[in-house]
C-alpha atoms as a printed R data frame, in Angstrom:
    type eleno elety resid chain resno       x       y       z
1   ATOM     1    CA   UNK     A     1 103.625  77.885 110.050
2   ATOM     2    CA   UNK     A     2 106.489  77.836 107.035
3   ATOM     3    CA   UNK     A     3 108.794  80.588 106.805
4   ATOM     4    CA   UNK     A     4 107.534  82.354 103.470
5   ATOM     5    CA   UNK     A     5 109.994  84.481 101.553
6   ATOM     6    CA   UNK     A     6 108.249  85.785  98.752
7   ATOM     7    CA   UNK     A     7 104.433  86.555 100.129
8   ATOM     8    CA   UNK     A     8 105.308  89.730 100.234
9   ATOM     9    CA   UNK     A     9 106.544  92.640  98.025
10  ATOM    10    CA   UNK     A    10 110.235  93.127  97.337
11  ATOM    11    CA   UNK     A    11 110.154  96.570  98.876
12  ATOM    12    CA   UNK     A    12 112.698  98.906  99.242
13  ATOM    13    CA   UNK     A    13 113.471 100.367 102.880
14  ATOM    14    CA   UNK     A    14 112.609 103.227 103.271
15  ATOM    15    CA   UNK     A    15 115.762 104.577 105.021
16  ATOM    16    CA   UNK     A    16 117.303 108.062 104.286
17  ATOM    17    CA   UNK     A    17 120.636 108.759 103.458
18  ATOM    18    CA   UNK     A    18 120.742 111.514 106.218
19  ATOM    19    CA   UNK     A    19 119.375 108.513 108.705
20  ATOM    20    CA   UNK     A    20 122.605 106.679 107.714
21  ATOM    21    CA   UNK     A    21 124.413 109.870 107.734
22  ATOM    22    CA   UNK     A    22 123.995 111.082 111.420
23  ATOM    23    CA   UNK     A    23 123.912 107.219 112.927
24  ATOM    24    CA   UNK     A    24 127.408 106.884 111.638
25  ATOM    25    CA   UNK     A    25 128.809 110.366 112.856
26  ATOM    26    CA   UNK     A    26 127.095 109.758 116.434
27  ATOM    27    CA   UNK     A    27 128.181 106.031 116.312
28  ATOM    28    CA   UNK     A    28 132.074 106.239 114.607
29  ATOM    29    CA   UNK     A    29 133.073 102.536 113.686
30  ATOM    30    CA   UNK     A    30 135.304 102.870 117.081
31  ATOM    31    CA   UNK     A    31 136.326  99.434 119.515
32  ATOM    32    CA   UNK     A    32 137.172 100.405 122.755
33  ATOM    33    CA   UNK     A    33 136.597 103.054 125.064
34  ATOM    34    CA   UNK     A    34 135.339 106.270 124.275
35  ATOM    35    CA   UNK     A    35 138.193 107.870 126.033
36  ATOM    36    CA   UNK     A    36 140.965 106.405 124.062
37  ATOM    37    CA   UNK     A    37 143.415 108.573 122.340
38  ATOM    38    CA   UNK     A    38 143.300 109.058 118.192
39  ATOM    39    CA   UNK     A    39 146.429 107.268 117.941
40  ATOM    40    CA   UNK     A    40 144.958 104.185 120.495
41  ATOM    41    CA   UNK     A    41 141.739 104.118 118.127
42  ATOM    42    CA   UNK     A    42 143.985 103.653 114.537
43  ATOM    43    CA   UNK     A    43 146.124 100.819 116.608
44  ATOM    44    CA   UNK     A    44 143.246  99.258 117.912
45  ATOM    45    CA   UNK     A    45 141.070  99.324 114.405
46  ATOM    46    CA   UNK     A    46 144.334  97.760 112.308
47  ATOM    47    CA   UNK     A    47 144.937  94.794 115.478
48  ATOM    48    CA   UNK     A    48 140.968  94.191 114.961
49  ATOM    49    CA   UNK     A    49 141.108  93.729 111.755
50  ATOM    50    CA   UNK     A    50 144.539  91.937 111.398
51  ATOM    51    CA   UNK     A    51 143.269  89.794 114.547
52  ATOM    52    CA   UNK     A    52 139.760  89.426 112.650
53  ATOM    53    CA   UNK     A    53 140.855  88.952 109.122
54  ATOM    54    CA   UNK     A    54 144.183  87.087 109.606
55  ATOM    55    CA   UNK     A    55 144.192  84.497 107.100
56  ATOM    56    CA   UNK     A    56 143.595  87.664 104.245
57  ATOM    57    CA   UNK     A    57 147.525  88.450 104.307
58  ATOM    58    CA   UNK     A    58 150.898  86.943 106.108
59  ATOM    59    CA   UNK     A    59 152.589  88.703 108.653
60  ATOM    60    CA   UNK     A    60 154.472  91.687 107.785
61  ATOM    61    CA   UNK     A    61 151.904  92.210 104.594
62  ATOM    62    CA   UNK     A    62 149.965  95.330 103.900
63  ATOM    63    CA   UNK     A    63 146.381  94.196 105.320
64  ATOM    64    CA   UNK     A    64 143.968  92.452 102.672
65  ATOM    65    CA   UNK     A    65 147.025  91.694 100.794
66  ATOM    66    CA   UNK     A    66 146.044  88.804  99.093
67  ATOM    67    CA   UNK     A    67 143.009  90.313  97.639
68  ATOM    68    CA   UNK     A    68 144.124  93.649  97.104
69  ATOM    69    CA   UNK     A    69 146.878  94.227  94.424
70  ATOM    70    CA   UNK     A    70 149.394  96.904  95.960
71  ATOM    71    CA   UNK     A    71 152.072  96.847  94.286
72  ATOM    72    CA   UNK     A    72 149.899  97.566  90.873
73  ATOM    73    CA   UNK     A    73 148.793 101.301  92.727
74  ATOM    74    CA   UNK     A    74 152.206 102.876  93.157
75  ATOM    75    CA   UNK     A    75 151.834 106.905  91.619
76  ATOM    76    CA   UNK     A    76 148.027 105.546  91.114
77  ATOM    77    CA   UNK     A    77 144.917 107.299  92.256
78  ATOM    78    CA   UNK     A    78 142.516 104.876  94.577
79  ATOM    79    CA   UNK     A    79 139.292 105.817  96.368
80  ATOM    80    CA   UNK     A    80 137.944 104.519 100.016
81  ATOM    81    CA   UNK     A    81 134.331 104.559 100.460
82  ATOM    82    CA   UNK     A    82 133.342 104.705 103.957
83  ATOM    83    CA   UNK     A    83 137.333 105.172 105.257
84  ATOM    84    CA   UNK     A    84 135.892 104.844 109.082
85  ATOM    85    CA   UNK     A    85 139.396 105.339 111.186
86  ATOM    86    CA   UNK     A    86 141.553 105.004 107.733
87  ATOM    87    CA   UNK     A    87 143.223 101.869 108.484
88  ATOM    88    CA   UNK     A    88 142.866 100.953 104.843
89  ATOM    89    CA   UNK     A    89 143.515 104.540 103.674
90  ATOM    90    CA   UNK     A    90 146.677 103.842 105.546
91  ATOM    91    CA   UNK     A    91 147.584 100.872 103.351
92  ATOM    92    CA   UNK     A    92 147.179 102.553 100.179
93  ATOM    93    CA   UNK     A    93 149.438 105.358 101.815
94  ATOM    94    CA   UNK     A    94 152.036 102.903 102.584
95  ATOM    95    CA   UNK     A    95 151.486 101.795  98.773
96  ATOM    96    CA   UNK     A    96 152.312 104.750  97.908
97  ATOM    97    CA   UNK     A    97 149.529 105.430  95.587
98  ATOM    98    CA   UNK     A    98 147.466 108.805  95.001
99  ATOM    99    CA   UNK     A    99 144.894 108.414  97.749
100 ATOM   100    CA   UNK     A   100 141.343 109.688  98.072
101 ATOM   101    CA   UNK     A   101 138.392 108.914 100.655
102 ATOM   102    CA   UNK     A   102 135.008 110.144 100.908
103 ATOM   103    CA   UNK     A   103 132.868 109.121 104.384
104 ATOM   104    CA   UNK     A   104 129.693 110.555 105.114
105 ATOM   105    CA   UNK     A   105 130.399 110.452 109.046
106 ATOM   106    CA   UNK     A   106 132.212 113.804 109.943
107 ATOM   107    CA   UNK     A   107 133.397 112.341 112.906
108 ATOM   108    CA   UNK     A   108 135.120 109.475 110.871
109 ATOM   109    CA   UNK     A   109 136.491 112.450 108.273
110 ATOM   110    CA   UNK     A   110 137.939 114.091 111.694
111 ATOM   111    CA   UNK     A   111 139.561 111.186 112.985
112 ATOM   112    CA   UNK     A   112 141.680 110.585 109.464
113 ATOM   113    CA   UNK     A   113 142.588 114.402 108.629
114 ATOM   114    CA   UNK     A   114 144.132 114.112 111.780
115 ATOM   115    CA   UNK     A   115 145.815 110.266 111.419
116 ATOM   116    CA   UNK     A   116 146.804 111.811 108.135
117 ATOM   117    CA   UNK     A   117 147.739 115.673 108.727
118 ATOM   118    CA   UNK     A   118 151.173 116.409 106.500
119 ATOM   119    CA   UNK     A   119 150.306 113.620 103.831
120 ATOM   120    CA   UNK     A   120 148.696 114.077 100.469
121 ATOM   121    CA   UNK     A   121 145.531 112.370 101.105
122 ATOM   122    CA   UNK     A   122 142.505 113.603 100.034
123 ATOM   123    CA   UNK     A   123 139.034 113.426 102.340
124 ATOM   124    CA   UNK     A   124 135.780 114.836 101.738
125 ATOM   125    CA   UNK     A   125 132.434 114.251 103.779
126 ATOM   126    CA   UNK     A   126 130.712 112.656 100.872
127 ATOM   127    CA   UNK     A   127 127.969 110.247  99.636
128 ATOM   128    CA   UNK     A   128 128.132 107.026  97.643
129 ATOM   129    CA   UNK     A   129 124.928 107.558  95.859
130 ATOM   130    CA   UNK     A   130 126.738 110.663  93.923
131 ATOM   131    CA   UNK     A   131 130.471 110.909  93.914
132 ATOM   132    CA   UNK     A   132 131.927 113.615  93.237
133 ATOM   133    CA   UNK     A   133 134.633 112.562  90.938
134 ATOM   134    CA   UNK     A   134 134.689 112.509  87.128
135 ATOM   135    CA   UNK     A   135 133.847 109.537  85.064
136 ATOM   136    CA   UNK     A   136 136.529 107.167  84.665
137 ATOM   137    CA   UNK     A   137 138.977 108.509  87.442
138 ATOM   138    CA   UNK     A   138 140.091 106.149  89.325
139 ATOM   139    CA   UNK     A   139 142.696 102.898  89.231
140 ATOM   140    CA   UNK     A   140 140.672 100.903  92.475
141 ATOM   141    CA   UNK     A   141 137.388 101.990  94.359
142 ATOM   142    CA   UNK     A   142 137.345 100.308  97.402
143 ATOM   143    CA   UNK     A   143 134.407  99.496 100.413
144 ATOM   144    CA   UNK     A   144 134.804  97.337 102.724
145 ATOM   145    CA   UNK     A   145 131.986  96.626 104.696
146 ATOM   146    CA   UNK     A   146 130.510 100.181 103.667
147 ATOM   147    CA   UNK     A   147 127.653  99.860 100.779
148 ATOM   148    CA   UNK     A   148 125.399  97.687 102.880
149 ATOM   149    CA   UNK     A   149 124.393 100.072 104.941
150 ATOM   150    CA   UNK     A   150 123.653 102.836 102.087
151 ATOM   151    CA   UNK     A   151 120.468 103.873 101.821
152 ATOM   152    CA   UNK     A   152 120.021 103.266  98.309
153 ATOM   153    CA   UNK     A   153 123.126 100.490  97.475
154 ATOM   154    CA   UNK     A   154 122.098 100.200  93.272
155 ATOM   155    CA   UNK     A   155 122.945 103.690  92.609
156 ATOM   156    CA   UNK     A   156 126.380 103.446  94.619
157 ATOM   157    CA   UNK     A   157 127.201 100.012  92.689
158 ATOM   158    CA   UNK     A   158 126.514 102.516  89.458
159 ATOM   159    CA   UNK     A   159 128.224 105.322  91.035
160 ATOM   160    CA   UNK     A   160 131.345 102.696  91.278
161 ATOM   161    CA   UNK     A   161 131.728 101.684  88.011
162 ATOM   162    CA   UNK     A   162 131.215 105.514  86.310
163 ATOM   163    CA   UNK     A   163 134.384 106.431  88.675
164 ATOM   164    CA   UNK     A   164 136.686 103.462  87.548
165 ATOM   165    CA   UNK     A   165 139.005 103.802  84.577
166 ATOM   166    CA   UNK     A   166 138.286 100.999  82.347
167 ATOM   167    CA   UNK     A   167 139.853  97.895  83.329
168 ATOM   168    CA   UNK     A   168 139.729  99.310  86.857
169 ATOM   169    CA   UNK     A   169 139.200  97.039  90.090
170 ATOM   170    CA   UNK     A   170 136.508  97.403  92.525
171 ATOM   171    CA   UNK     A   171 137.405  95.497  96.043
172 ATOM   172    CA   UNK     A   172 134.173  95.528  98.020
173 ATOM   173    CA   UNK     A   173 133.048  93.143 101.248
174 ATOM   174    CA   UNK     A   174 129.437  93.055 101.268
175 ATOM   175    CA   UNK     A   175 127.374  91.160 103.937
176 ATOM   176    CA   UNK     A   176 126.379  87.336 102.704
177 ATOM   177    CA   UNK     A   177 122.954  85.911 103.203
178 ATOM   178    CA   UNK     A   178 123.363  82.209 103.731
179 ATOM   179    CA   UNK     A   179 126.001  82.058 106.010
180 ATOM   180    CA   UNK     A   180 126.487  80.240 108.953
181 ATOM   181    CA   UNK     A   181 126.266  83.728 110.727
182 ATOM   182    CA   UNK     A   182 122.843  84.548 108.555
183 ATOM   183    CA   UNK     A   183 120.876  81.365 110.084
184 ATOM   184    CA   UNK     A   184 122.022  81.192 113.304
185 ATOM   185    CA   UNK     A   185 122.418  84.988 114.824
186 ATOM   186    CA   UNK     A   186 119.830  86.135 112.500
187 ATOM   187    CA   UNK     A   187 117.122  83.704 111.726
188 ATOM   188    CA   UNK     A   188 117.236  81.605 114.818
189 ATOM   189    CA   UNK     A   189 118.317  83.775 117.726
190 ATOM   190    CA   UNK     A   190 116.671  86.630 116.308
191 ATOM   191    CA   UNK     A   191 114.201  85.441 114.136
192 ATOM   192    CA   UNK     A   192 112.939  82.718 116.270
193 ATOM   193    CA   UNK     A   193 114.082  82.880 119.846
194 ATOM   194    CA   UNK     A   194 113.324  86.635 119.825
195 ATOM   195    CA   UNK     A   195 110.312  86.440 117.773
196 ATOM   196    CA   UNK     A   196 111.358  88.724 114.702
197 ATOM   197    CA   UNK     A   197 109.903  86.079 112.292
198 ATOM   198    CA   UNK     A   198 106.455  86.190 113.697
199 ATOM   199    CA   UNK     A   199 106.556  89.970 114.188
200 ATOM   200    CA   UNK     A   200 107.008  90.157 110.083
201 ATOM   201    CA   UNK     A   201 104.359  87.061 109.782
202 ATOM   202    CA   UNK     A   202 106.980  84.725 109.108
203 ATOM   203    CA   UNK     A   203 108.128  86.512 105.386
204 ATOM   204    CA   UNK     A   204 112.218  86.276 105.562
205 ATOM   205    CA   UNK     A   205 112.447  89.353 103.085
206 ATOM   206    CA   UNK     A   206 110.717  91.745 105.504
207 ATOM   207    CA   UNK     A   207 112.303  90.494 108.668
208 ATOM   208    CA   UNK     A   208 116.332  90.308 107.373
209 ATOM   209    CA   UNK     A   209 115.644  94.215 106.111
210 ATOM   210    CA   UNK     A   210 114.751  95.132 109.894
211 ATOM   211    CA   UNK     A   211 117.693  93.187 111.243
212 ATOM   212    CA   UNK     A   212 121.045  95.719 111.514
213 ATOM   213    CA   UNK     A   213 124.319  94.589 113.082
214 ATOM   214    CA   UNK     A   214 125.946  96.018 116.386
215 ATOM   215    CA   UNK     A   215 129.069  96.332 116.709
216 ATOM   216    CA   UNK     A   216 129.202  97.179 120.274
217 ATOM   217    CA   UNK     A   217 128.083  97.701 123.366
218 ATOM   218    CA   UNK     A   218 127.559 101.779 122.528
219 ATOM   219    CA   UNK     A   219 125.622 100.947 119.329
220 ATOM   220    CA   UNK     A   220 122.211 100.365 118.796
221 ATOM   221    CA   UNK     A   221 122.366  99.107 114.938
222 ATOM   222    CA   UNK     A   222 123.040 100.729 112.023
223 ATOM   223    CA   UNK     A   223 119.774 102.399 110.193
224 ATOM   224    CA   UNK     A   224 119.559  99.667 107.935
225 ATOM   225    CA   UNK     A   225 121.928  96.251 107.007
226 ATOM   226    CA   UNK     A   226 121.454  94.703 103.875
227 ATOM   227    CA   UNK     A   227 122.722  90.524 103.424
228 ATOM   228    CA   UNK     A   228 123.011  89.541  99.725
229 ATOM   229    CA   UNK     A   229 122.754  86.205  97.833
230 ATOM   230    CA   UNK     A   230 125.424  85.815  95.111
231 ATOM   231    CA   UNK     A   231 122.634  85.921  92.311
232 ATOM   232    CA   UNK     A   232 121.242  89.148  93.959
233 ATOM   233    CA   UNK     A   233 124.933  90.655  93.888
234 ATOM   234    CA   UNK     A   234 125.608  89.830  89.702
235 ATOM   235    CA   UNK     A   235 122.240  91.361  89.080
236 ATOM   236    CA   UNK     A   236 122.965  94.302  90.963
237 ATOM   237    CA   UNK     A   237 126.429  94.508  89.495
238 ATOM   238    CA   UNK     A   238 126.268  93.753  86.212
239 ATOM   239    CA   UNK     A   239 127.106  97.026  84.549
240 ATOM   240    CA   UNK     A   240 130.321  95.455  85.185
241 ATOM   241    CA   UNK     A   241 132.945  93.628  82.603
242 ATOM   242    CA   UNK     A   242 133.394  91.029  85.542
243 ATOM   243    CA   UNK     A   243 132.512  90.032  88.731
244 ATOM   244    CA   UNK     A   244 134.570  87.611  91.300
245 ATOM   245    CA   UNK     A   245 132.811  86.525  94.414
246 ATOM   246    CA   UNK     A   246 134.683  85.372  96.957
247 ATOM   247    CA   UNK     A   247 133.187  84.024 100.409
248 ATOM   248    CA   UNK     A   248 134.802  85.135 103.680
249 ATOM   249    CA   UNK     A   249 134.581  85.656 107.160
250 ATOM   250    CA   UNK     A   250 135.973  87.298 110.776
251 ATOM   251    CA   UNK     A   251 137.054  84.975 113.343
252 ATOM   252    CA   UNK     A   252 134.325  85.683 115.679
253 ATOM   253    CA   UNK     A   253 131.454  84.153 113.297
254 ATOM   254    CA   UNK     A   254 132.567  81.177 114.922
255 ATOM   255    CA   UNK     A   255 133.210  81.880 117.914
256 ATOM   256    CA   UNK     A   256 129.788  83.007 118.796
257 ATOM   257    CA   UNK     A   257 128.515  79.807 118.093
258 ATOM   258    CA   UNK     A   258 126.528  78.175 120.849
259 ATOM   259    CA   UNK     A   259 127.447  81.632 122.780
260 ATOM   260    CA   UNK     A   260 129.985  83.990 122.538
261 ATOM   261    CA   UNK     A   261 131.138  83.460 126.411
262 ATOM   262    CA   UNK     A   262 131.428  79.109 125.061
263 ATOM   263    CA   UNK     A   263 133.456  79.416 122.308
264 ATOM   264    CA   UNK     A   264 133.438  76.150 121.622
265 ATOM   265    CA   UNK     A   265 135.178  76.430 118.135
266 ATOM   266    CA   UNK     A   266 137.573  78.574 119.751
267 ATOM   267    CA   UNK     A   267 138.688  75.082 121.895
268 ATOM   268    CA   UNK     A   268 138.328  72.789 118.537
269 ATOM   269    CA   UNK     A   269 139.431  74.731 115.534
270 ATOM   270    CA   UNK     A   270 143.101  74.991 114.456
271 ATOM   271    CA   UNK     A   271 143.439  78.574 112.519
272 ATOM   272    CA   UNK     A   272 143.901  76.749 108.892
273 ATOM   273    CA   UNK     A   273 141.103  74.966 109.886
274 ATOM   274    CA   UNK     A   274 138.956  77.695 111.238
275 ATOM   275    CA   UNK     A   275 140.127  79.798 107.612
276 ATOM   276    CA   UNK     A   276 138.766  76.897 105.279
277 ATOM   277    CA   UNK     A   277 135.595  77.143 106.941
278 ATOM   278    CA   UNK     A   278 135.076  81.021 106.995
279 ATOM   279    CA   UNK     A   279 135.766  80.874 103.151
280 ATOM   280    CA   UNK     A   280 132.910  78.285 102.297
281 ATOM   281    CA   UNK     A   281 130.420  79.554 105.195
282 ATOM   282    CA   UNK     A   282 131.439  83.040 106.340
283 ATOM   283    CA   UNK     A   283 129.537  85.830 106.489
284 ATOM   284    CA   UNK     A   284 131.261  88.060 104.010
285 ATOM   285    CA   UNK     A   285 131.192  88.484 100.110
286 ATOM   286    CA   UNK     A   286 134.861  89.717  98.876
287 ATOM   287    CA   UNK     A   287 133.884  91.416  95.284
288 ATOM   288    CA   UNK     A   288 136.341  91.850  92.876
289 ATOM   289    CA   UNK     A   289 134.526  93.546  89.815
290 ATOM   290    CA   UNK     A   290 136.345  94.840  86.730
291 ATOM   291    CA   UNK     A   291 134.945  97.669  84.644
């Protein structure tokens, strides 16, 4: 039977934003045991992403460094969407900009008003899909692997540009369909080996919307997961002046390829090697988009 990805209707999930809400409160983006300490959860989440991400800045460098301007944000105020444990919070401290976050986990909001008790940071359990800032507020609005999972993504991509300044940045990493990632884990492990495909009669639309990543062991999947094409990203942000796409990727795309216990690209790939390949076929969009 061919795969069919446009028999059906484009429909929109119907997932709530208080589904999304209490999944990420009961399931805090957290690696490692539940029994670790506050301060073992922060050091853990920054050598996950350094360890994940390492090609995105040198050592010694603020994290994301070479996508993320810091030196422009000093006295300047930033947003976090989705802040999670704060390790990028913690970056714009370091900055030294005027630093805001707004999560809609309260266990995420806990974990950073304690990481950042004494500072002048400002949290707020919050949604995406209505901001509560004032038009044209901030210097950078930043997600990072956040807006995917909202239950209604268009109106936070709006919601993003009515809180910039103009000229202001947004840095966003969105999930990318097409990646090496996408067909593999998703459309033949799950989609084929697992049957997902014929479960949604073989329509890709349908079945990618009921796929939602896991992060561990503890978590059953997020409520819902989006994966976006690049044309499906400049419609959706094209209130925008302009819009940079960037393709990236985490180390362990790779790795998980045949299996995650036979790494075989773990035993074949040099790091620059492994890098150049994440940033034609990983499974990440890095959005720069300029009110």
């Amino acid at each position: 039977m061919m795969i069919d990805s446009n028999s059906m209707p484009d429909q929109k999930p119907t997932v709530t934003e208080k589904q999304v809400q209490d999944f990420w409160t009961a399931f805090p983006m957290i690696y490692g045991p539940k029994t670790a300490s506050p301060e073992q959860v922060f050091e853990r989440m920054e050598h996950v992403m350094r360890t994940a991400f390492w090609y995105a800045q040198d050592a010694g460098e603020p994290l994301f460094a070479r996508y993320i301007d810091y030196a422009s944000l000093k006295g300047q105020p930033v947003l976090e969407i989705g802040f999670g444990t704060g390790w990028l919070l913690n970056e714009f401290v370091r900055a030294g900009a005027e630093v805001h976050g707004i999560d809609l986990s309260s266990t995420h909001e806990a974990l950073c008003r304690h990481r950042f008790q004494g500072q002048d940071v400002h949290l707020q359990i919050a949604s995406a899909e209505e901001i509560p800032y004032p038009d044209g507020t901030f210097d950078l609005v930043a997600a990072f692997g956040v807006l995917h999972h909202a239950s209604d993504d268009a109106r936070c991509y709006a919601e993003v540009q009515r809180v910039l300044k103009p000229g202001g940045h947004a840095f966003l990493a969105l999930y990318r369909r097409g990646s090496v990632k996408y067909y593999y884990q998703n459309i033949f492990k799950k989609g084929v080996l697992r049957g997902g495909l014929l479960r949604h009669r073989f329509n890709v639309n349908t079945f990618i919307r009921s796929v939602t990543d896991k992060y561990g062991a503890d978590s059953p999947g997020a409520p819902i997961s989006r994966l976006y094409t690049g044309a499906e990203l400049r419609r959706l942000l094209a209130m925008f002046s302009r819009v940079d796409l960037r393709i990236a990727g985490s180390r362990a795309e790779l790795s998980e390829i045949p299996l995650s216990h036979f790494p075989v690209s773990d035993w074949l790939l040099s790091d620059p090697r492994r890098a150049a390949l994440l940033r034609r076929h990983g499974g990440y969009w890095f959005v720069d988009a300029v009110k």
